[in-house]
C-alpha positions in Angstrom: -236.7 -198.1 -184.2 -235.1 -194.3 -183.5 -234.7 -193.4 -179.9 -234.3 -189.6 -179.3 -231.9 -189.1 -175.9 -232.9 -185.6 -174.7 -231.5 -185.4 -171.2 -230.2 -182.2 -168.8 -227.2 -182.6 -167.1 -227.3 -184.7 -163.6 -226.2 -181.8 -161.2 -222.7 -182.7 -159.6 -221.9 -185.8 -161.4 -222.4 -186.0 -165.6 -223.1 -182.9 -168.0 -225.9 -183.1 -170.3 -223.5 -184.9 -172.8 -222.3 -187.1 -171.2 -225.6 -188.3 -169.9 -227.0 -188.5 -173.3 -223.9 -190.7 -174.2 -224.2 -192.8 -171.4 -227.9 -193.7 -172.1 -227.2 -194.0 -175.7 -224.6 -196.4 -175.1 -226.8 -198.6 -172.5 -230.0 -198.7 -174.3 -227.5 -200.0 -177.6 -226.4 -202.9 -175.7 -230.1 -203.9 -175.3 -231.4 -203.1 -178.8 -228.0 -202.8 -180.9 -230.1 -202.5 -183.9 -232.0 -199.4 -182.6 -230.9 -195.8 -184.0 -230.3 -193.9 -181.2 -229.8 -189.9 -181.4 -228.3 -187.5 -178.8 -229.6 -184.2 -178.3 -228.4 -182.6 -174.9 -230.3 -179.9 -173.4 -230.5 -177.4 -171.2 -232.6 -174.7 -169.6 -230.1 -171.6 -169.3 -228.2 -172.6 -166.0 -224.6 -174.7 -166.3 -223.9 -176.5 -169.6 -225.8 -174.0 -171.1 -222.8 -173.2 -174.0 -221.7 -176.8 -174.2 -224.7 -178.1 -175.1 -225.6 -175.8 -177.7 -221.9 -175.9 -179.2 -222.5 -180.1 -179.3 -225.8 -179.2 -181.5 -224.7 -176.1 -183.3 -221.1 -175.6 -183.8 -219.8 -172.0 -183.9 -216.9 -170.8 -182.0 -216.0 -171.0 -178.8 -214.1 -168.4 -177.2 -211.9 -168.4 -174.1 -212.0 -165.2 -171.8 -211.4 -164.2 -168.4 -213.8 -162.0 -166.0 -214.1 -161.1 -162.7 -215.8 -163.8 -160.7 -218.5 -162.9 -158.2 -216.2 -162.2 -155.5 -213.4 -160.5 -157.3 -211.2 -163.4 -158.4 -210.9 -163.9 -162.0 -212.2 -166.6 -163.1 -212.0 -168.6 -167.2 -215.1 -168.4 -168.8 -216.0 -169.4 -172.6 -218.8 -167.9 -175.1 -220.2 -170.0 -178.1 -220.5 -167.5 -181.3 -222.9 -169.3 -184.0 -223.3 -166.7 -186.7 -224.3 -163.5 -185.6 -225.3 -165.0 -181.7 -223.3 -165.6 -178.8 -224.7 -167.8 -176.5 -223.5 -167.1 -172.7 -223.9 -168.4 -169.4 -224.0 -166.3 -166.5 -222.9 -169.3 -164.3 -219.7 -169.5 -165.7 -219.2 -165.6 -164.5 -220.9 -165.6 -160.9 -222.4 -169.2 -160.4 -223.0 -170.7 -157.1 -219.8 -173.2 -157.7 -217.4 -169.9 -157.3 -218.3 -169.3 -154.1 -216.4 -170.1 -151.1 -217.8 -172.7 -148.9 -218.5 -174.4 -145.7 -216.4 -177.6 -145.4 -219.4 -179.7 -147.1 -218.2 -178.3 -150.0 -221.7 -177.2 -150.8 -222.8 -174.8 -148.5 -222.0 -171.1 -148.9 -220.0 -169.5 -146.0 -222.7 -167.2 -144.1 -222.5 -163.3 -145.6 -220.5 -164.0 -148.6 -223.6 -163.3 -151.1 -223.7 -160.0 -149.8 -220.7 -158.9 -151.6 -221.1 -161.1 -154.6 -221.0 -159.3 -157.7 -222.6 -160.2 -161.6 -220.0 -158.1 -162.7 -217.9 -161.0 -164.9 -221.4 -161.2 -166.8 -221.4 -157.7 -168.1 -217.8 -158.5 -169.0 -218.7 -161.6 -170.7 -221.3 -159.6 -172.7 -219.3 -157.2 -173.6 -216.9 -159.9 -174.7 -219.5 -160.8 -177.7 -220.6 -157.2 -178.6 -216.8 -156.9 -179.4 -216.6 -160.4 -181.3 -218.9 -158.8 -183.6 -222.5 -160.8 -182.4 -225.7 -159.0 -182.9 -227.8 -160.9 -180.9 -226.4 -161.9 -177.4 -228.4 -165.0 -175.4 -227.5 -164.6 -171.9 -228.5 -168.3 -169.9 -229.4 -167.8 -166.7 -229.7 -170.0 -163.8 -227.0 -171.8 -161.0 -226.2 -168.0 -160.0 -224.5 -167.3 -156.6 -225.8 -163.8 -156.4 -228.1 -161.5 -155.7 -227.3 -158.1 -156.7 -230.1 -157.8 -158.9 -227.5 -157.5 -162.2 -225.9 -154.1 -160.6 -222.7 -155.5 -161.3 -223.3 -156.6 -165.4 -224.9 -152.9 -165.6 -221.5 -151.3 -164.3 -219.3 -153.6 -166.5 -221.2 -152.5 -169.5 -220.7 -148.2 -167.9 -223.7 -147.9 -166.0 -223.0 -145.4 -163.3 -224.3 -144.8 -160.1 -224.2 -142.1 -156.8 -222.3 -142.8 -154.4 -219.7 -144.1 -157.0 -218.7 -147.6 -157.1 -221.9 -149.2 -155.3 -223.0 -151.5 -158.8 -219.8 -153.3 -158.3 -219.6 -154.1 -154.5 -222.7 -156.6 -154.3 -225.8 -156.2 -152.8 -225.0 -154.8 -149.1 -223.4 -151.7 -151.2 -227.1 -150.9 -153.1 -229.3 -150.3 -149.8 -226.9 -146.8 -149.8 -227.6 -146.1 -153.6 -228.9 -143.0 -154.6 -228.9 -142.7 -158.5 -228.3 -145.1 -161.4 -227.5 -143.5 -164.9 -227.7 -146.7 -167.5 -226.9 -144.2 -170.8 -223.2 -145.9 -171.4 -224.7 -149.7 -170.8 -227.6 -148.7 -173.0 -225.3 -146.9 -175.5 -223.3 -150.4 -176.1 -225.8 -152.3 -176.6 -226.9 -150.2 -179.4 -228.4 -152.4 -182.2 -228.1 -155.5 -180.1 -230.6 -157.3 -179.4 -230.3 -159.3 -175.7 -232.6 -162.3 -174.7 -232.6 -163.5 -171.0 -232.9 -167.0 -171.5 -234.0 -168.5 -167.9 -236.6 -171.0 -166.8 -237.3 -168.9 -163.6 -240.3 -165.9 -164.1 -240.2 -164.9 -160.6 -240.2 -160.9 -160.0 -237.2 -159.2 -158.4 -238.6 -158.4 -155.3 -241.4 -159.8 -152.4 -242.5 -162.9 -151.7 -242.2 -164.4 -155.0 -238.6 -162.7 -155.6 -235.0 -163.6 -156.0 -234.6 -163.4 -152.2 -237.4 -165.0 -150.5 -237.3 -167.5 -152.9 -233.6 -168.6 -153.8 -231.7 -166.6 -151.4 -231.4 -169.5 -148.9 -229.3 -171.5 -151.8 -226.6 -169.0 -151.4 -226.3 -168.7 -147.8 -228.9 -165.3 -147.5 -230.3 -167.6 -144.4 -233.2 -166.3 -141.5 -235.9 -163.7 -141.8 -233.4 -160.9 -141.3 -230.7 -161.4 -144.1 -233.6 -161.9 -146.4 -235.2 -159.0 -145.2 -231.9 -156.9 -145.2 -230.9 -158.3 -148.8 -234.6 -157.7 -150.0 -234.5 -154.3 -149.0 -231.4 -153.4 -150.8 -233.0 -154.6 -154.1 -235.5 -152.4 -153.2 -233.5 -149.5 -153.4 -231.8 -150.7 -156.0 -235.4 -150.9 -158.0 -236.7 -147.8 -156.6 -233.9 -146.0 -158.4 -233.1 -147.8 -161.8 -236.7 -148.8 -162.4 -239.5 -149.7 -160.8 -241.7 -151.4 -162.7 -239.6 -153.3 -164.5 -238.9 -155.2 -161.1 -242.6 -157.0 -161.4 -242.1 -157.9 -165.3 -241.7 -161.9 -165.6 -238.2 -163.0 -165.0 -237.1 -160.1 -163.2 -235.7 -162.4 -160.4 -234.1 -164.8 -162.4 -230.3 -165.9 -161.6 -230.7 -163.1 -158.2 -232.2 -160.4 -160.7 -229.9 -160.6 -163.6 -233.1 -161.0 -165.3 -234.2 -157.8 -163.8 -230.6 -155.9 -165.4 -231.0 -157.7 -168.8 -235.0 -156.3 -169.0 -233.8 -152.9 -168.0 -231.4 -152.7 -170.8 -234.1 -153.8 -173.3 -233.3 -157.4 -173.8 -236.6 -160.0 -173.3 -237.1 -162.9 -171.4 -238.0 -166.3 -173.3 -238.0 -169.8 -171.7 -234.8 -171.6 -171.6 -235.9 -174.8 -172.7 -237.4 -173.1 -175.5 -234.2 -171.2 -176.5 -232.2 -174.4 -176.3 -235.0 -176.6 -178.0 -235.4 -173.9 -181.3 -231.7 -173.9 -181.8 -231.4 -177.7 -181.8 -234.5 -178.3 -183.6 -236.0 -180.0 -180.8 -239.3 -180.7 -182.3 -238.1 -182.4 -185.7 -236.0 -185.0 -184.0 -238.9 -185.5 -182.0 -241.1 -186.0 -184.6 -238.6 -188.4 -186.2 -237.8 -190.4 -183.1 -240.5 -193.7 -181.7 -239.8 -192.8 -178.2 -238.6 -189.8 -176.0 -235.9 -190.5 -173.4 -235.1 -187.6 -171.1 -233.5 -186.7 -167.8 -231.7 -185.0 -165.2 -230.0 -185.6 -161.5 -233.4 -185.0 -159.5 -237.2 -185.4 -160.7 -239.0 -183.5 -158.2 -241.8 -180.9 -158.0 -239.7 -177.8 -159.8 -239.0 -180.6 -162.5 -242.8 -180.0 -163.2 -242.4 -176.1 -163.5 -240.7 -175.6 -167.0 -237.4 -178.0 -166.4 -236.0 -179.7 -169.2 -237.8 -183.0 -169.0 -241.2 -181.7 -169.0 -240.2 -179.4 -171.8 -239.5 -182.3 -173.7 -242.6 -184.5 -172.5 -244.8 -182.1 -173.8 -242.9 -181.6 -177.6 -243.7 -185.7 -177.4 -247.0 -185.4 -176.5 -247.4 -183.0 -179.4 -245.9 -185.4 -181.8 -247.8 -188.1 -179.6 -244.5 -189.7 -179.0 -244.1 -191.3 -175.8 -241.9 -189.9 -173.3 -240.0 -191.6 -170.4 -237.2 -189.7 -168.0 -234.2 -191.6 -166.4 -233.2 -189.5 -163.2 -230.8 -189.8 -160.4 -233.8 -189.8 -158.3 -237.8 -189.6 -158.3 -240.0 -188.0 -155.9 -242.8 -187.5 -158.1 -245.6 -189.8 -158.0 -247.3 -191.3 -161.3 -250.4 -189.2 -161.1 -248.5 -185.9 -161.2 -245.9 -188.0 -163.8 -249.1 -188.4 -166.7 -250.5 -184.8 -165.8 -247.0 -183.5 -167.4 -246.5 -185.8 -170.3 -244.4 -188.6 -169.1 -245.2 -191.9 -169.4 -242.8 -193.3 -166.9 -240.0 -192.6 -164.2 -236.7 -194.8 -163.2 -234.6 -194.1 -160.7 -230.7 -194.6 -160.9 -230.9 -194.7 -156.8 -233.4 -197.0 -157.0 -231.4 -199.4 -159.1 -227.9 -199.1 -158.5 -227.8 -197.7 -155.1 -226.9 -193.9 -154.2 -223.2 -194.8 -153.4 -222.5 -196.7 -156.9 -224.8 -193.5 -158.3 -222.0 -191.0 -157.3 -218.8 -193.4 -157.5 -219.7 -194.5 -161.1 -222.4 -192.1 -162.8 -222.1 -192.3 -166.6 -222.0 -196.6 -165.7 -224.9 -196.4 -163.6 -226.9 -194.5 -165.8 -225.7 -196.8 -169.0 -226.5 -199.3 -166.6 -230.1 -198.1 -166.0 -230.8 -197.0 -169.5 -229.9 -201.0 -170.9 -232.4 -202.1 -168.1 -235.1 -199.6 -169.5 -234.8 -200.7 -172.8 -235.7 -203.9 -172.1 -239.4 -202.6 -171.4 -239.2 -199.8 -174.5 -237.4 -201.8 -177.4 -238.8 -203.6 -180.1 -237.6 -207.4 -179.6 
């Protein structure tokens, strides 16, 4: 029997492979005689490079950018070929901003001069390491600048000077955006935004109103004021590219890689081609997947219902292991999956956190039980 562990990472406790270990090494101690297969994923947000270096080698590459409030920060790019694989979290992800004493919990204003700046480095970075195809993840941002800082890193100018740079509350006083230089070094490059999200930059459905409140942009006004400044940000770089799918990804990075030319495509589906997703799925008798929480934006292109619906292709079934479940069986069989088991459930949410790759070996050799041949 081969059992195919496709899991995401479980956000603040195990990365996507070391989660796949753990659940390879729990369901072994229940069937020993199973082949069991690893195959971390991701959807463009952190872990993005380390799980495509675990599946496709290449090169990674140490750097150092400017992090999204002007400290630099150590970031890595994976180079596979002619591709370099990046992640935009690594550069100006919500873990580099200060916080409230929760640890968690932005301090109030500081999004407002976050910068994507490090990102446009970071590209840069792999134009100069030769790639010809740059994959830019996106997701676990910390800004909202709508990508005016990657566009200045790459030369984009702007009138006043110097707004691009200084995060959003500097782009409500923009007055011109000249992207010739940042177009000009992209030259024969071809960019891919790869991101989950296909939210438009601005409005209701935007990288404001929607995500804003993760990074401290909290109450009616600060969304309103931050919302605006994209706005004027939009109103001079490019309007209509603001309401193309993805625009609002990662706080409108999307929006910066679309007006540079690069595309949008699914990060599951990015991740999944590179790994060869399918074929192992076809191969394997039953899907494992997972992540930290299984909730209702699990059900909107996340990582396990990307991979419950390559089983249901290869009518394979499909079960998820998660830190925790809140969605109910109904809405579970609508996506794909056959079942749901929570590590809360079983282990309790303190030994969850203290001990997470045991918990989740734990869970996974308790699971088998009910999925392995005997």
């Amino acid at each position: 029997m081969r059992i195919l562990m496709a899991p995401d990472k479980f956000a603040g406790t195990l990365t996507a492979v070391e989660a796949a270990q753990a659940m390879a090494e729990g369901w072994s101690r229940t069937a020993p005689d199973a082949e069991v297969v690893t195959a971390p994923m991701a959807d463009g947000g952190p872990g993005f490079v380390d799980v495509l270096h675990a599946s496709v080698g290449g090169q990674i590459l140490a750097v150092t950018v400017r992090g999204p409030i002007g400290v630099p920060v150590p970031a890595t790019l994976l180079v596979a070929g002619e591709t370099a694989y990046i992640e935009s979290a690594q550069a100006c992800g919500l873990a580099l901003l200060p916080t409230e004493d929760d640890g968690r919990t932005p301090l109030p204003g500081v999004s407002s001069r976050a910068s994507t700046y490090g990102v446009g480095e970071l590209i840069s970075a792999a134009i100069d390491a030769g790639a010809t195809r740059v994959v830019v993840g996106l997701g676990g941002s910390g800004t909202n600048d709508g990508g005016a800082g990657l566009l200045a890193a790459l030369g984009a100018t702007s009138e006043p000077a110097g707004v691009l740079a200084g995060g959003p509350e500097r782009l409500a006083d923009v007055r011109s955006v000249n992207l010739d230089a940042a177009r000009a070094r992209l030259a024969g490059v071809e960019l891919v935004a790869a991101s989950d999200v296909d939210n438009p930059l601005l409005g209701l459905r935007g990288a404001t109103n929607v995500f804003g409140e993760q990074k401290g942009i909290v109450g009616d006004e600060a969304k309103l004021a931050a919302d605006a400044a994209l706005t004027a940000f939009a109103d001079v770089a490019g309007r209509d590219v603001a309401n193309w799918k993805g625009a609002g990804a990662a706080g409108g990075l999307g929006y910066a890689l679309l007006l540079l030319g690069g595309r949008r495509e699914p990060g599951f589906t990015t991740v999944a081609q590179a790994v060869e997703l399918p074929d192992l799925v076809a191969a394997s008798d039953v899907i494992v997947t997972g992540e930290g929480k299984l909730d209702w934006q699990s059900m909107d292109g996340k990582v396990p219902v990307g991979v419950a619906e390559l089983a249901g292709a290869a009518m394979r079934p499909c079960i998820v292991l998660a830190g925790v479940v809140e969605v109910g069986n109904r809405e579970l069989r609508a996506n794909g999956i056959e079942a749901a088991y929570s590590l809360v459930d079983v282990v309790g949410e303190e030994e969850a956190f203290a001990r997470p790759a045991q918990s989740l070996a734990a869970l996974a050799e308790r699971v088998a039980k009910t999925w392995s041949r005997r």
